[in-house]
C-alpha positions in Angstrom: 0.0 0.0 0.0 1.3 3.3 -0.9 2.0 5.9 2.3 0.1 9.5 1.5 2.7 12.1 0.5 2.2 15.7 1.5 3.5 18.1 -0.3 4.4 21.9 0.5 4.9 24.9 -2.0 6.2 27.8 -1.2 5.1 30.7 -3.7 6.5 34.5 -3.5 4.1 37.4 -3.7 3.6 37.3 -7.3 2.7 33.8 -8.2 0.5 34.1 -5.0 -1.4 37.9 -6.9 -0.7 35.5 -10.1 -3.0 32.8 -8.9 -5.7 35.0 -7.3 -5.8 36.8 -10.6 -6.8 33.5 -12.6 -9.2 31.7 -10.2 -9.9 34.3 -7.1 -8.9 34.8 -4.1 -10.8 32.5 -1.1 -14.5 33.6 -0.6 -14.9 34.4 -4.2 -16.6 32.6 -6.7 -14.9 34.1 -9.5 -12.0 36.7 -9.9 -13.0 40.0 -8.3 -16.6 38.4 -7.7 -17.3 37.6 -3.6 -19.5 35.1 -2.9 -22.9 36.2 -1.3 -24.0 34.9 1.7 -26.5 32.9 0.6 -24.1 30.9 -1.2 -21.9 30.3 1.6 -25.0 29.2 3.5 -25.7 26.6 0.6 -22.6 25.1 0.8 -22.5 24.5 4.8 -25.9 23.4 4.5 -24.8 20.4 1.1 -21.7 20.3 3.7 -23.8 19.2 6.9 -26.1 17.2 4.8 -22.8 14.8 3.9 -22.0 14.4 7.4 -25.4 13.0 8.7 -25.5 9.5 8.4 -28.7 8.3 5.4 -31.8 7.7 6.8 -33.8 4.5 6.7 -36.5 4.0 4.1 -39.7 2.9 4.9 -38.9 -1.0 4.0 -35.8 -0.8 6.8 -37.7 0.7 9.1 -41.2 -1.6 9.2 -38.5 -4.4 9.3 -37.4 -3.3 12.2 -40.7 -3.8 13.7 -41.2 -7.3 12.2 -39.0 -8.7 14.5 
């Protein structure tokens, strides 16, 4: 089995203003563009919903009360 490899980079200034140029800076959704609240509020909600664990269906749960 393979062992996970980090890996750091180090960029100067520039590539940093470089990068944030081509695909924004953190909290943007594009260049320039911040992301509204409502979208941040999506996203933790799609985030919390992949956390919970999946909920029985109607078939698991009268099984249940079969036995």
């Amino acid at each position: 089995m393979s062992e996970n490899q980090v890996h750091d980079y180090v960029l100067s200034p520039d590539e940093l203003k470089e990068i944030w140029a081509k695909y924004g800076k953190p909290g943007e959704t594009a260049p320039g563009t911040k992301a509204t609240k409502n979208v941040t509020i999506e996203l933790n909600q799609i985030l919390n919903l992949m956390k919970k664990p999946a909920r029985k269906t109607l078939s698991q749960q009268r099984q249940v009360f079969r036995h």
